[in-house]
Rosetta silent file (secondary structure, phi, psi, omega in degrees, C-alpha in Angstrom):
SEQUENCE: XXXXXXXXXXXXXXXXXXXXXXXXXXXXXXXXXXXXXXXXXXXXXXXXXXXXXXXXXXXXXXXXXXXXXXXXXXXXXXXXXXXXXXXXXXXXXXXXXXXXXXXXXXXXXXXXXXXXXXXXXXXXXXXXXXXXXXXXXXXXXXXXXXXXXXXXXXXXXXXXXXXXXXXXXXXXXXXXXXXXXXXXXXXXXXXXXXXXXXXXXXXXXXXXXXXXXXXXXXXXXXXXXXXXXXXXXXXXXXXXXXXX
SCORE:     score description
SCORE:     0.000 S_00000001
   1 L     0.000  163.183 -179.878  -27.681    9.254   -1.387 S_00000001
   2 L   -80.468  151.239  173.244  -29.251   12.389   -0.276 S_00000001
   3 L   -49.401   74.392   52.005  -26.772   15.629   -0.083 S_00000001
   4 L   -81.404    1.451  158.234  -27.409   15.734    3.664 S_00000001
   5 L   -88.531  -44.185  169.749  -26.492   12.338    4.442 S_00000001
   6 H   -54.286  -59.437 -147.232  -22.976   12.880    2.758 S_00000001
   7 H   -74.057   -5.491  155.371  -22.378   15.903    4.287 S_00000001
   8 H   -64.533  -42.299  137.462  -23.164   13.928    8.151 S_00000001
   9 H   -26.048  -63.420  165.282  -20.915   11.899    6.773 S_00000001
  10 H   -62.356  -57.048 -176.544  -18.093   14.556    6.216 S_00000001
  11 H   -56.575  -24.877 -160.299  -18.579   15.898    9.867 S_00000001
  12 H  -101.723  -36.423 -145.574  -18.607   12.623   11.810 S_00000001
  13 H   -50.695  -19.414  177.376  -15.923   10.582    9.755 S_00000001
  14 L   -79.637  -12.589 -170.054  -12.946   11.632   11.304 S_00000001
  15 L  -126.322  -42.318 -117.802  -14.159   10.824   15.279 S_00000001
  16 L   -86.751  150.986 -176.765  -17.191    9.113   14.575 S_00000001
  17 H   -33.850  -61.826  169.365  -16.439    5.170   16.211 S_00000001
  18 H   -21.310  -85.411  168.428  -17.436    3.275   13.252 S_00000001
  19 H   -30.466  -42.008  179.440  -15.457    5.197   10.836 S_00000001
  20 H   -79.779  -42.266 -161.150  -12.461    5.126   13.132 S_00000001
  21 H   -69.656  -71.413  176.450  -12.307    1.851   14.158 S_00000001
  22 H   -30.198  -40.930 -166.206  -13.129    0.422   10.681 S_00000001
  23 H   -87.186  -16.743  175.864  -10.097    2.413    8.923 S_00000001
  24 H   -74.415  -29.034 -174.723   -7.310    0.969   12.117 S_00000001
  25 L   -78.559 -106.950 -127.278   -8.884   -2.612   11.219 S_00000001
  26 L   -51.996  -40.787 -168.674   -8.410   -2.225    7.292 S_00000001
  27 H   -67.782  -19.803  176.457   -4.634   -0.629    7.528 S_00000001
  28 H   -76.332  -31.267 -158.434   -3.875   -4.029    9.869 S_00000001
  29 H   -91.319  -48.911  163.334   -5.527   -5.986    6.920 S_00000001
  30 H   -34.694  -88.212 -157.124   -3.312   -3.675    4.087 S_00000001
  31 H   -26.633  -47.319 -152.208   -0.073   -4.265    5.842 S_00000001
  32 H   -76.746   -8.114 -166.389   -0.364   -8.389    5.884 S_00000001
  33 L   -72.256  -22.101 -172.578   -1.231   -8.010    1.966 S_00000001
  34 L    91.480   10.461 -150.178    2.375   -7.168    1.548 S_00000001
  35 L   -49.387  -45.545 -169.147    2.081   -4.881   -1.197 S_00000001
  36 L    99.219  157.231  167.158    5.577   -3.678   -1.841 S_00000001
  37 L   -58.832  154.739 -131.794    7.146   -0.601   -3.263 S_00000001
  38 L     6.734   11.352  178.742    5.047    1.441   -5.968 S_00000001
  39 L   -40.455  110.608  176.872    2.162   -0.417   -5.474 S_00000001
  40 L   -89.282  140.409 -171.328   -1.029    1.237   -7.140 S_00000001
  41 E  -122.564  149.806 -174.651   -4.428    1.179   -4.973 S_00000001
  42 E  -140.959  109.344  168.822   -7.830    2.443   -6.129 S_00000001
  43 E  -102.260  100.842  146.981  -10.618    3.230   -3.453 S_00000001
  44 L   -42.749  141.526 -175.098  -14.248    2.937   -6.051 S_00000001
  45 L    33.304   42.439  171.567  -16.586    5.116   -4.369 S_00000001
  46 L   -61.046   20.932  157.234  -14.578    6.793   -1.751 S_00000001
  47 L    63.004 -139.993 -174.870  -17.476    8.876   -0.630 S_00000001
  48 L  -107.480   64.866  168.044  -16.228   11.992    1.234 S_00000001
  49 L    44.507   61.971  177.484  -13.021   10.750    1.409 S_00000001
  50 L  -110.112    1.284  160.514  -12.517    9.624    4.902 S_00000001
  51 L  -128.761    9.081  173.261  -10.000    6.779    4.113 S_00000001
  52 H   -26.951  -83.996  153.768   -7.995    8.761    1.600 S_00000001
  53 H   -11.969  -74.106  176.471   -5.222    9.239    4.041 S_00000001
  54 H   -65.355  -35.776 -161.235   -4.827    5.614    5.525 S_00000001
  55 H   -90.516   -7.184 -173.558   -4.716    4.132    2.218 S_00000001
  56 L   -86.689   18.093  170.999   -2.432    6.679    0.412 S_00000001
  57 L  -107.857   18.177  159.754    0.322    5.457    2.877 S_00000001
  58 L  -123.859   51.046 -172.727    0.501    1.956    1.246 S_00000001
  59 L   130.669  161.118  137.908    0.778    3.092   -2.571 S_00000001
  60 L   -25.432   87.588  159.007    0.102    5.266   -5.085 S_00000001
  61 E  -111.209  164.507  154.485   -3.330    6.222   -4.842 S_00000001
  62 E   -75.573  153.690  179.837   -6.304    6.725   -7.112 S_00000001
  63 E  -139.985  178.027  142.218   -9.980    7.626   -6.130 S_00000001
  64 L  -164.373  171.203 -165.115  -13.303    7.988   -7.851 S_00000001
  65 E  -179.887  143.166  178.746  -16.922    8.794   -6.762 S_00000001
  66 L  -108.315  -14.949  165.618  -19.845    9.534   -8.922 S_00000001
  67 L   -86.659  130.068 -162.164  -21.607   11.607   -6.489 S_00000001
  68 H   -79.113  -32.254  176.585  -20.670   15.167   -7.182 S_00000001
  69 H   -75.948  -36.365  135.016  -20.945   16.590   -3.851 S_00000001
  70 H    -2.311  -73.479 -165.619  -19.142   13.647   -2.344 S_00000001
  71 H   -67.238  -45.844 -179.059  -16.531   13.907   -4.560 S_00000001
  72 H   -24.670  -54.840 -179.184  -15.987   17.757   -3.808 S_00000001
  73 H   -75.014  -44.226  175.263  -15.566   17.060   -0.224 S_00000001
  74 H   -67.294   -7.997 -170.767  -13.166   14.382   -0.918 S_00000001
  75 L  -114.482  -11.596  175.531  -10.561   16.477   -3.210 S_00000001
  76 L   -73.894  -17.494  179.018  -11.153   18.910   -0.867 S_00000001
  77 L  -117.585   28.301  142.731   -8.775   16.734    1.315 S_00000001
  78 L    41.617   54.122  155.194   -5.567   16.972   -1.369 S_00000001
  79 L  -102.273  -38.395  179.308   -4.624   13.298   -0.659 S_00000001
  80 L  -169.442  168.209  178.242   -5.171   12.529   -4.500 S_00000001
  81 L   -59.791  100.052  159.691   -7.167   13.248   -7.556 S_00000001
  82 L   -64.020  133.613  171.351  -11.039   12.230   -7.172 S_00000001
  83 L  -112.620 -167.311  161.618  -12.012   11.565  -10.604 S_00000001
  84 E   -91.847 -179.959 -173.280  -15.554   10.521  -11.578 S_00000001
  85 L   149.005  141.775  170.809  -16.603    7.388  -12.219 S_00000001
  86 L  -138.347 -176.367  165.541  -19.078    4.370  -10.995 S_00000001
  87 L  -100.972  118.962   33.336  -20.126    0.891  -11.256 S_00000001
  88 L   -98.395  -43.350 -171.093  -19.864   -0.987  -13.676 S_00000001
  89 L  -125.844  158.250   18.678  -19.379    2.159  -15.926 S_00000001
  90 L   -91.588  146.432  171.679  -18.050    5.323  -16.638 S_00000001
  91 L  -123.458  145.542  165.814  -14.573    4.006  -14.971 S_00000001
  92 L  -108.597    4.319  173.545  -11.777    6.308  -15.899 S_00000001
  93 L   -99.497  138.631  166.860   -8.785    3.940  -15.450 S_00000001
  94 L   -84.000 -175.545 -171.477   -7.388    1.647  -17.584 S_00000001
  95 L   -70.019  119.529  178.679   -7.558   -1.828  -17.434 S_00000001
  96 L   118.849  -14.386 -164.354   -4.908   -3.869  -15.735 S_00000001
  97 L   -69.532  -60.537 -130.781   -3.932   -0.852  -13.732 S_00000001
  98 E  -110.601  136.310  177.192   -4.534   -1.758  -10.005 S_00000001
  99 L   -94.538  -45.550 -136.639   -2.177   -4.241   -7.191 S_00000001
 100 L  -122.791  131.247  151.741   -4.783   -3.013   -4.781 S_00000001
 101 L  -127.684  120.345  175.684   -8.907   -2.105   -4.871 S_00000001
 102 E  -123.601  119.749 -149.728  -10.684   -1.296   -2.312 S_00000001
 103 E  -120.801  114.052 -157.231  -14.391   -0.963   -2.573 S_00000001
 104 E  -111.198   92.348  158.910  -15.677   -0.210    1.258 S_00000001
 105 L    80.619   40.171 -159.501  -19.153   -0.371    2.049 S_00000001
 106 L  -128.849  -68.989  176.096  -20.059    0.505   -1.659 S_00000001
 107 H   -35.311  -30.677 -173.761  -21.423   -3.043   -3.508 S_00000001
 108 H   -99.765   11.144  165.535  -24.818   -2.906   -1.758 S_00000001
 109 H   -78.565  -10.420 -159.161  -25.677    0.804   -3.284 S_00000001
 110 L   -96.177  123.593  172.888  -25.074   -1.030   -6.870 S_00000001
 111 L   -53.643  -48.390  176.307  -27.975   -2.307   -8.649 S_00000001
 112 L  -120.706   74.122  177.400  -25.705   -5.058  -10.664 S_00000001
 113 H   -49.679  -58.875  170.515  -23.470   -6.099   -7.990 S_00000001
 114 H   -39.465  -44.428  164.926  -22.417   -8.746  -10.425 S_00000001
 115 H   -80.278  -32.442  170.015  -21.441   -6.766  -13.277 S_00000001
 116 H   -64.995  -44.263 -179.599  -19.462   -4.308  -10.736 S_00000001
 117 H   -56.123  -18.266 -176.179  -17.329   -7.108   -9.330 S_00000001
 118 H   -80.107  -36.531  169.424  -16.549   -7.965  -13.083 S_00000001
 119 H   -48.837  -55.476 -171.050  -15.670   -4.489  -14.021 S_00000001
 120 H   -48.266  -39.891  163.185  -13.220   -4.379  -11.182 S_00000001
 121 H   -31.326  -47.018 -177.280  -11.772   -7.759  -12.299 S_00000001
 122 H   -68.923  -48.430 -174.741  -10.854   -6.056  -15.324 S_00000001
 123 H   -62.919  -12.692  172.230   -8.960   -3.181  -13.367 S_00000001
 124 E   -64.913  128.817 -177.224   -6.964   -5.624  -11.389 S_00000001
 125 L   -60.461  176.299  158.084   -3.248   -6.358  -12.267 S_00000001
 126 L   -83.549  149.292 -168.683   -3.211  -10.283  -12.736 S_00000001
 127 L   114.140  -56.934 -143.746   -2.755  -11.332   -9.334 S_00000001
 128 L   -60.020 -178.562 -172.113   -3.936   -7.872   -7.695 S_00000001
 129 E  -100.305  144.073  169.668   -6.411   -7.705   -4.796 S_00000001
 130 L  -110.199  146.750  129.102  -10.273   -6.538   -3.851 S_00000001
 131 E  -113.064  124.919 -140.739  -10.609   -5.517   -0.601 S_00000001
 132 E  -120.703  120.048  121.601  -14.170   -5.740    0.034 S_00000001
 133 E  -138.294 -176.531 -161.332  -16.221   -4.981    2.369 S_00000001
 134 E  -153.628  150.897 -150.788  -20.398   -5.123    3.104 S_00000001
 135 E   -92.528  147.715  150.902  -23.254   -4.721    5.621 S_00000001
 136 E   -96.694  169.363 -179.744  -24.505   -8.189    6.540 S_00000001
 137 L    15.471  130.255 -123.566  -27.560   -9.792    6.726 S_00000001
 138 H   -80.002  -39.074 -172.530  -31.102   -9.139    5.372 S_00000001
 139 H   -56.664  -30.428 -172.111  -32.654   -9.697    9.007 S_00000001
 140 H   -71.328   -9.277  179.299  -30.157   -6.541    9.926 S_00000001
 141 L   -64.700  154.020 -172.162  -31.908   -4.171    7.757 S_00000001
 142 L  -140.587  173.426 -176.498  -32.841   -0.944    9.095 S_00000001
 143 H   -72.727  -34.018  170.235  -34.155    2.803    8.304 S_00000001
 144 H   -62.271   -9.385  145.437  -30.126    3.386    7.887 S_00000001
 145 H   -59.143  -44.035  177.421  -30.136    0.996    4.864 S_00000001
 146 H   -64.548  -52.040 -165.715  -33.184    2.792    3.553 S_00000001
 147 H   -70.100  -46.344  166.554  -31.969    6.277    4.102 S_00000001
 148 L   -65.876   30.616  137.883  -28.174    5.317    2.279 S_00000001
 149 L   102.875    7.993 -160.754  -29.813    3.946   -0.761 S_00000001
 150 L   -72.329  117.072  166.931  -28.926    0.391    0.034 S_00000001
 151 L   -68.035   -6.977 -160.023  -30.485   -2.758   -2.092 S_00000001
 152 L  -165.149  167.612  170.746  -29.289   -5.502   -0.447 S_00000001
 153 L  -136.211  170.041 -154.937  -27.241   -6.899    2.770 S_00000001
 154 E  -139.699  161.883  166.951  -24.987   -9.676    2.160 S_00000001
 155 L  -124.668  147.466  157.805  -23.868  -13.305    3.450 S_00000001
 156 H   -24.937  -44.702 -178.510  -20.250  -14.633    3.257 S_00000001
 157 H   -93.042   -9.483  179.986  -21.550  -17.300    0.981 S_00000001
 158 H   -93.225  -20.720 -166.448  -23.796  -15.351   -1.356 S_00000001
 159 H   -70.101  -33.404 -143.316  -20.860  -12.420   -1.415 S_00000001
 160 H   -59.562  -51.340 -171.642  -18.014  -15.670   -1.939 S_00000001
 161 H   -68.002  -10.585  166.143  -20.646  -17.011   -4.923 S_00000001
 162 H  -105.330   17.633  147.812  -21.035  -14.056   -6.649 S_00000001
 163 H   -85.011  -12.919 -172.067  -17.349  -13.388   -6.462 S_00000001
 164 H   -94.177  -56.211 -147.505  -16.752  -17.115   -8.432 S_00000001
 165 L   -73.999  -10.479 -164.091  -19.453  -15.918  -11.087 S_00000001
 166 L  -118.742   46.191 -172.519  -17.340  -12.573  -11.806 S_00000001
 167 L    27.984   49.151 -156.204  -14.575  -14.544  -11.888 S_00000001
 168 E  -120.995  145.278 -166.165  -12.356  -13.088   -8.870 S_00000001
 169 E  -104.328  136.296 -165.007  -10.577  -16.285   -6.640 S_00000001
 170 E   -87.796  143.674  175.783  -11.576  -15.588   -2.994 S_00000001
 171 E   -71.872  -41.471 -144.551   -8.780  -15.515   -0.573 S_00000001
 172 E   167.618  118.643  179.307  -10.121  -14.979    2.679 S_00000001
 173 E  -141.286  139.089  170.522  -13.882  -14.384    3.522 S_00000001
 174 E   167.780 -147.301 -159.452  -15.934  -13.841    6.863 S_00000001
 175 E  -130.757  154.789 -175.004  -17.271  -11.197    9.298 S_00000001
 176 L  -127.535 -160.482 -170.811  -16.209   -8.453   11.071 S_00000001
 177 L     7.683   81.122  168.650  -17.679   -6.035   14.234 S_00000001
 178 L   -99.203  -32.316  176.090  -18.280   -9.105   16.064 S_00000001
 179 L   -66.776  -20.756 -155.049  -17.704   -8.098   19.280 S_00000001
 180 L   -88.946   -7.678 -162.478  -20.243   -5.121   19.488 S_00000001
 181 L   -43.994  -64.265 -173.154  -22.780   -7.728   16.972 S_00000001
 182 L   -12.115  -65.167 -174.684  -24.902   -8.614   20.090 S_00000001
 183 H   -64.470  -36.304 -156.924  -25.859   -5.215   21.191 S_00000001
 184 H   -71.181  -78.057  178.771  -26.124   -4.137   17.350 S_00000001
 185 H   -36.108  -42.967 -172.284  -28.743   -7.105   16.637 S_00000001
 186 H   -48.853  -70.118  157.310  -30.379   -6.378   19.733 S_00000001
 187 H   -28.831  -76.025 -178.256  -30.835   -2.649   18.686 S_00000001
 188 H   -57.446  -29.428 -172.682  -32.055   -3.718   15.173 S_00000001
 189 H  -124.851   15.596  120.695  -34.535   -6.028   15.837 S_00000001
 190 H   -43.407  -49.132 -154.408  -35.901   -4.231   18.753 S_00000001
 191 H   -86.424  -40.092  170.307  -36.312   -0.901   16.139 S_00000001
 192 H   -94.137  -37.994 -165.917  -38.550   -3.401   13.711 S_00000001
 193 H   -44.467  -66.524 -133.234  -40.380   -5.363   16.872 S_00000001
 194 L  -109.515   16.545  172.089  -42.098   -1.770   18.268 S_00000001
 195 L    35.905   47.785 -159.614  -41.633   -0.374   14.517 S_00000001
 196 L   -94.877  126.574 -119.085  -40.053    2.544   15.476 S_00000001
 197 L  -101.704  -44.940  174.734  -38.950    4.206   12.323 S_00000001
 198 L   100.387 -129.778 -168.618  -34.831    4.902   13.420 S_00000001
 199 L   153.528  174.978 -166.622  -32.768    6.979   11.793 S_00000001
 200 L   -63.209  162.335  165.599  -28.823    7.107   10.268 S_00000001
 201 L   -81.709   -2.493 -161.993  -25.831    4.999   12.181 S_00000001
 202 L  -107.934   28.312  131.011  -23.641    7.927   11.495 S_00000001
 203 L   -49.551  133.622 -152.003  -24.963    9.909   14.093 S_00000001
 204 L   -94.711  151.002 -174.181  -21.989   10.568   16.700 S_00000001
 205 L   -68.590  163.950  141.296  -22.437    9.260   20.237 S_00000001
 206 L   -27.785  154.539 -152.016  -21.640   11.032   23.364 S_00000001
 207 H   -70.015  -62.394  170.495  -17.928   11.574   23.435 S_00000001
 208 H   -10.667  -77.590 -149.471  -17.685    8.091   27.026 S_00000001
 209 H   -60.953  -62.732 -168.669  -19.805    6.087   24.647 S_00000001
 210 H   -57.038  -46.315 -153.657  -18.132    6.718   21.184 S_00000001
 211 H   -81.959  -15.983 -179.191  -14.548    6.155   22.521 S_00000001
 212 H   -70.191  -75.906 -149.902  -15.964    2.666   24.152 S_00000001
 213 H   -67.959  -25.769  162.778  -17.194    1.348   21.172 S_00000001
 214 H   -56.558  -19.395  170.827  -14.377    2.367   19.283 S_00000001
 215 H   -71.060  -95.845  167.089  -12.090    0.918   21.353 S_00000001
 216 H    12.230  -57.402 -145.499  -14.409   -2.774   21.286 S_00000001
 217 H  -106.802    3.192  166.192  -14.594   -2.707   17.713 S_00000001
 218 H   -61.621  -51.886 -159.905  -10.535   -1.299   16.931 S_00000001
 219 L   -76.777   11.028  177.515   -9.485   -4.621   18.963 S_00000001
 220 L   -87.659  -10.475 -168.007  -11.006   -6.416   16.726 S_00000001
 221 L   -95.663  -10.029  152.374   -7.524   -5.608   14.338 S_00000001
 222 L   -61.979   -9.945  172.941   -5.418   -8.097   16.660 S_00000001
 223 L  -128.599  -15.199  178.855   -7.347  -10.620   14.792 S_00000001
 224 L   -48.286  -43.544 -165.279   -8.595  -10.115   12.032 S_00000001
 225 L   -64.964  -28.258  168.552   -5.212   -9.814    9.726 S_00000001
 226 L   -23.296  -95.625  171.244   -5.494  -13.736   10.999 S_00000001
 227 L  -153.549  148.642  177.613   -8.315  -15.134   11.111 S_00000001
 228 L  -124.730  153.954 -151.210  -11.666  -13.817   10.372 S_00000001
 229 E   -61.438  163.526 -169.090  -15.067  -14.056   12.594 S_00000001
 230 L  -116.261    2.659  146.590  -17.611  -16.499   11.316 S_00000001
 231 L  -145.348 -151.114 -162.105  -20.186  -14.121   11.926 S_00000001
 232 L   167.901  159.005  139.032  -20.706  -10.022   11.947 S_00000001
 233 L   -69.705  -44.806  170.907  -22.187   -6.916   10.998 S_00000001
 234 E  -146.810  168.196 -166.495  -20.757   -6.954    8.209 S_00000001
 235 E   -73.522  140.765  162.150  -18.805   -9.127    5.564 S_00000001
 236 E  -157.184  159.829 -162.338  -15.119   -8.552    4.622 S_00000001
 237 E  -170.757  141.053  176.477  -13.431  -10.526    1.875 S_00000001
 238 E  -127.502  106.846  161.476   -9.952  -10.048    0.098 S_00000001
 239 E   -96.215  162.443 -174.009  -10.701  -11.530   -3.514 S_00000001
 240 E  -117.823  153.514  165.974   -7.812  -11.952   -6.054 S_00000001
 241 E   -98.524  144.452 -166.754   -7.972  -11.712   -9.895 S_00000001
 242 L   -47.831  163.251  138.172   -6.233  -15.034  -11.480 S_00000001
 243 L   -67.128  172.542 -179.830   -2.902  -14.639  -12.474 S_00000001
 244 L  -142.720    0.000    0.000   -1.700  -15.222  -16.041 S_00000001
C-alpha cells in the first residue's frame, strides 16, 4: 500500500470504530480458543501494529510485515519483535512453531491466496489454529479496496474451499459486522450507482458517530464466540491444521 495510507492507518487505529470494535470482537473469539499457558501466536502482516497489544495478552507473541514503513511503526510500539517477512515467502519462523495465527484482513492483498494459506499450514503446530479474517463480497468493492491494494473480496464458501485445497480443516466459518451491513451496502452501492469515486474507510468519523458505530459493531462479541452471522462485511473463519 501507499506510505500515506499506512501512516492514516497509524493515527486512526487506536479510536478509529472499525479498528476498535474489530480487536474487542477477536479477543472474545481468542479467549473461547482456550489456548493455555505458553501458547505461541503469530500475527502475518500486522501492519502498523494496532493489535499487537490485544493479542500479546494470550501468548507469546511473534509479528512480521513486509512493508518497511509499516513495520517501523509497529516496533515502534515495543509489544514484540516485528521481523520481516510475507506471503508465501520470505517467512522467518520455523515450521511447526505456532498454537495460534492470526492473519487479519491480510489474504486479499496476496496474489496466491492459495499458496499463503499453505505456507501458514506449515507454521502451524499440528492441531494449532488460523484465525482469519476477510472483506466480503465482490458486489462490496469500493475505491477503499482499490486504494489498499486489494485483489479480491471473499465468500464463506470460496474462503472454506480454498482452505480444504491448502489443506487446513475449517472449524467455524461465517460473517461478521452484520449489524451495521445494511447501512454499509447501502453506502457502497450508492458510491458505484452515481459513480462517485469515494475514498479510504479509515477515515475517523465525528467523535457521536464513531462511538455509535463502535458500540453496534463491539456487540456483535456477545455472539460471535457462539455462533457466527450467515452474512457480513466481512468473512471470519478459525481453520485448524490436522493433527498427527
Amino acid at each position: 500500500m501507499r506510505p500515506e495510507v499506512y501512516r492514516e492507518m497509524a493515527a486512526v487505529q487506536a479510536t478509529h470504530w472499525w479498528f476498535a470494535a474489530r480487536r474487542r470482537i477477536l479477543a472474545s473469539l481468542i479467549e473461547r480458543l482456550d489456548l493455555g499457558p505458553g501458547a505461541q501466536l503469530l500475527e502475518i502482516g500486522c501492519g502498523t501494529g494496532g493489535n499487537l497489544a490485544m493479542l500479546a495478552r494470550f501468548g507469546a507473541l511473534s509479528a512480521m510485515e513486509y512493508d518497511p514503513l509499516a513495520r517501523e511503526i509497529a516496533q515502534s510500539q515495543q509489544v514484540c519483535t516485528v521481523q520481516l517477512g510475507g506471503l508465501p515467502e520470505p517467512v522467518p519462523f520455523d515450521d511447526r512453531r505456532f498454537d495460534l495465527i492470526c492473519l487479519l484482513d491480510v489474504l486479499e492483498h496476496i496474489a496466491d491466496d492459495g499458496a499463503a494459506l499453505g505456507r501458514i499450514r506449515r507454521l502451524l503446530k499440528p492441531g494449532g489454529r488460523l484465525l482469519l479474517t476477510a472483506p466480503a463480497y465482490r458486489w462490496l468493492w469500493s475505491a477503499h479496496d482499490s486504494a489498499h491494494h486489494h485483489h479480491r473480496r471473499y465468500t464463506a464458501g470460496a474462503l472454506r474451499a480454498l482452505a480444504g485445497k491448502a489443506g487446513l480443516r475449517v472449524q467455524r466459518i461465517g460473517y461478521c459486522n452484520t449489524l451495521l451491513f445494511p447501512l454499509i451496502a447501502l453506502a457502497r452501492l450508492a458510491q458505484a450507482a452515481l459513480r462517485r469515486p469515494g475514498g479510504s474507510d479509515a477515515a475517523l468519523p465525528p467523535p457521536l458517530l464513531n462511538r455509535l458505530l463502535e458500540t453496534v459493531f463491539a456487540s456483535e462479541r456477545h455472539v460471535l464466540p457462539r455462533w457466527l452471522f450467515p452474512f457480513g462485511v466481512s468473512v471470519i473463519a478459525v481453520l485448524q491444521a490436522a493433527a498427527e
